[in-house]
C-alpha positions as CSV (number, residue, x, y, z in Angstrom):
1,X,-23.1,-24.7,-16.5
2,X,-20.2,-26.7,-15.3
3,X,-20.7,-29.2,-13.1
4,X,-18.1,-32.0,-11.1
5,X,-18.7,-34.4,-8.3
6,X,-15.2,-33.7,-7.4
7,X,-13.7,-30.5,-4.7
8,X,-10.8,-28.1,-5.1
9,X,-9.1,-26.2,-2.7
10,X,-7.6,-23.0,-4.0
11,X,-4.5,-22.0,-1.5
12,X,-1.6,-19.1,-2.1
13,X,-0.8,-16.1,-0.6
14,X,-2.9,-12.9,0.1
15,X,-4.1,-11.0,-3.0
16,X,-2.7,-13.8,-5.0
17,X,-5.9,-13.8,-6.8
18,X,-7.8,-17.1,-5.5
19,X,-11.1,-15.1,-5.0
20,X,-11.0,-13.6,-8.4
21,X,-10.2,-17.4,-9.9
22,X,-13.0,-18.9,-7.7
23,X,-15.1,-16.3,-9.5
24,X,-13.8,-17.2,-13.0
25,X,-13.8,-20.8,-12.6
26,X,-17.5,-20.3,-11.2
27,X,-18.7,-17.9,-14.1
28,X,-19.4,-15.5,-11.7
29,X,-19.2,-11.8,-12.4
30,X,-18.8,-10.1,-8.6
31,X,-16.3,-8.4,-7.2
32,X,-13.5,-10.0,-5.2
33,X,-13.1,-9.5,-2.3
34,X,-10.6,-10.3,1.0
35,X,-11.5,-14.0,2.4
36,X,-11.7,-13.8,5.9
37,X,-12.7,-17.2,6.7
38,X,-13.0,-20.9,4.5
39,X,-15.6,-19.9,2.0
40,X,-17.4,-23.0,0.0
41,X,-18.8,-22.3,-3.7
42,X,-20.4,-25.4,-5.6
43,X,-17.2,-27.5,-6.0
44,X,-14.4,-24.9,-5.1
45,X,-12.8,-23.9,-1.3
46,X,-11.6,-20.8,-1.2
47,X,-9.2,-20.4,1.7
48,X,-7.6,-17.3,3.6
49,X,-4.1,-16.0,2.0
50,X,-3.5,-16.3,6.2
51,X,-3.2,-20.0,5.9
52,X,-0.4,-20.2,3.5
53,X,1.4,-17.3,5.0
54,X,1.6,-18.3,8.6
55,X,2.8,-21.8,9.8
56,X,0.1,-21.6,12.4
57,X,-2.6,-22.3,9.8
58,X,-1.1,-25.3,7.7
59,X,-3.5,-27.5,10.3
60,X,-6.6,-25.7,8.8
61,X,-4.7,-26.5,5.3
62,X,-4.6,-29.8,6.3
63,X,-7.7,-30.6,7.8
64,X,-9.8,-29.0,4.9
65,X,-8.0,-30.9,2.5
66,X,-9.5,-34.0,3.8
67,X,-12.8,-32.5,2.1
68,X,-11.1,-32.1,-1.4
69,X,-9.7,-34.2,-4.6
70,X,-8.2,-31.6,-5.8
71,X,-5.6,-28.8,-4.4
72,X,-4.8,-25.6,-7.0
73,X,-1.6,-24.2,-5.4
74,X,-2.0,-20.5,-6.5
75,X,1.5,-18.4,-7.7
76,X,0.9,-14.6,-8.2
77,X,3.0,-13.6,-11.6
78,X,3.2,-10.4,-10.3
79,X,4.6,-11.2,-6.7
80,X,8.5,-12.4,-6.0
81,X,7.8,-13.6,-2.8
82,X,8.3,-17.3,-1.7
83,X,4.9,-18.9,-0.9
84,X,5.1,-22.6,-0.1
85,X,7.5,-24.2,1.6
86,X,9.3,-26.5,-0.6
87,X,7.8,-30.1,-1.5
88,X,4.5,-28.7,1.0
89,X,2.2,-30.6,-1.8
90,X,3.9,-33.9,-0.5
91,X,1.7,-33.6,2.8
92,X,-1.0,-33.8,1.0
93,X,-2.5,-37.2,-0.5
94,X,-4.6,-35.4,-3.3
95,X,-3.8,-34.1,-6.8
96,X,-2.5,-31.2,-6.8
97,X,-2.1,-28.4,-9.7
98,X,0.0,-25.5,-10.0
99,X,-2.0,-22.1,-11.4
100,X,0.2,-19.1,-12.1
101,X,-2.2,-15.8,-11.9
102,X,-2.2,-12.4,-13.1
103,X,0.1,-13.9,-16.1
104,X,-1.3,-11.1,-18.4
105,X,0.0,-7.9,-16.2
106,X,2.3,-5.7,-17.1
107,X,5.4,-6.8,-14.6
108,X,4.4,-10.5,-14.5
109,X,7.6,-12.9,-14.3
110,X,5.6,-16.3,-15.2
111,X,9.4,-18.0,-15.2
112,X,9.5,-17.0,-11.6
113,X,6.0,-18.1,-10.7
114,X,6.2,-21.4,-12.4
115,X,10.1,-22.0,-10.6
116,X,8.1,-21.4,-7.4
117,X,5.4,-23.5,-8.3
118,X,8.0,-26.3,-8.8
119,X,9.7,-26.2,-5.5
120,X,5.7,-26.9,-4.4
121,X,4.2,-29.0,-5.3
122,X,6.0,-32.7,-6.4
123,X,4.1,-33.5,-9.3
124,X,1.2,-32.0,-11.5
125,X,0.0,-29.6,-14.4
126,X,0.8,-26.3,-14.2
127,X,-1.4,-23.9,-16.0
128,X,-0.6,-19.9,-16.9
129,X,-3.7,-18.3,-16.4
130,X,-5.8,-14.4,-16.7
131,X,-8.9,-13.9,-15.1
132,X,-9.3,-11.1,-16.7
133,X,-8.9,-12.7,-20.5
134,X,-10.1,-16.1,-19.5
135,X,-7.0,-17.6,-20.2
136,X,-6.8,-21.0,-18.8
137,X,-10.2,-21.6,-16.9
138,X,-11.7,-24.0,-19.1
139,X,-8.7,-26.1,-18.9
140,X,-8.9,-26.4,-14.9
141,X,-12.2,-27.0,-14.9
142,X,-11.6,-30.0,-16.6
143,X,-8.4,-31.1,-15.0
144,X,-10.8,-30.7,-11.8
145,X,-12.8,-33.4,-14.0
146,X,-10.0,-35.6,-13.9
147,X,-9.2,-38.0,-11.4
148,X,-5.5,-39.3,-11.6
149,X,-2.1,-37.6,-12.8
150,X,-2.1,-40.2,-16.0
151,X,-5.4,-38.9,-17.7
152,X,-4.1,-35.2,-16.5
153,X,-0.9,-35.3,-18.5
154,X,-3.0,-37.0,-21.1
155,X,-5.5,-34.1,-21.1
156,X,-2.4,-31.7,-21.7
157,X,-0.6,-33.6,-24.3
158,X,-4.0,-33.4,-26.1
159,X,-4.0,-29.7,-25.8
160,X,-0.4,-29.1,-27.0
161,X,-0.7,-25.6,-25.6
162,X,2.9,-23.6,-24.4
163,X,0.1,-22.0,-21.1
164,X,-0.1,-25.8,-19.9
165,X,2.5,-28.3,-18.9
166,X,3.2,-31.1,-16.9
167,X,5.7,-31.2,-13.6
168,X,6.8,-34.8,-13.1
169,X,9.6,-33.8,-10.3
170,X,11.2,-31.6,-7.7
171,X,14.0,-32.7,-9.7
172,X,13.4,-31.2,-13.3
């Protein structure tokens, strides 16, 4: 069983897929279903698809993030749509990574959903994932484990795998 002192906070729109990575990241084998409300799991927050998507609710954002290290910004592959305001990781002094979902369906467009992940959040790893094959939930538990940007990047330069990279600017 996975265990971490530290908290993460998994924001992105509605049906982006946050429950189904809470329950991947958890081991958990349940059924998603639509967050109503902040729910807390062991060392995961798994907000409302409501807080991202309307303006009104980046003070919850921003309150519960006091409570976290750790802030996955969450890009649906599947879904065009603009999420995050540009730079919207820069209000928020914790480390934040970028997790593309749903990379393994049919009409995914990971370029897009990493270009939006970019505009995001300023700095951090970015990591492809599937739910569904597992893909990339071993490698943010432990970037959970980790507690600065230097021994992230030096977690993914270890791994030297093409799901996982590093975003060092807005700029890049």
């Amino acid at each position: 069983m996975f265990t971490t002192s530290n908290r993460a906070m998994l924001i992105g729109s509605i049906g982006a897929g946050k429950s189904t990575l809470t329950n991947a990241l958890l081991g958990r084998n349940v059924e998603a279903v639509k967050t109503q409300s902040l729910h807390y799991y062991d060392w995961i927050v798994d907000t409302p698809g409501e807080y991202v998507e309307n303006p009104y609710f980046y003070k919850s954002i921003m309150a519960t993030v006091l409570e976290v290290t750790h802030v996955l910004f969450i890009q649906d592959a599947t879904n065009r749509k603009i999420t995050f305001p540009p730079s919207f990781s820069s209000g928020m002094p914790k480390l934040t990574i970028g997790v593309v979902t749903k990379a393994d369906a049919d009409h995914a467009d990971i370029g897009h959903a990493i270009s939006q992940l970019k505009r995001a959040i300023v700095q951090g790893p970015i990591v492809v994932t599937s739910s569904i094959k597992n893909d990339g939930i071993e490698e943010l538990r432990e970037l959970v484990t980790c507690s600065t940007y230097n021994e992230m990047k030096e977690f993914l330069e270890l791994k030297k795998n093409s799901k996982l990279f590093y975003h060092e600017s807005l700029f890049k």
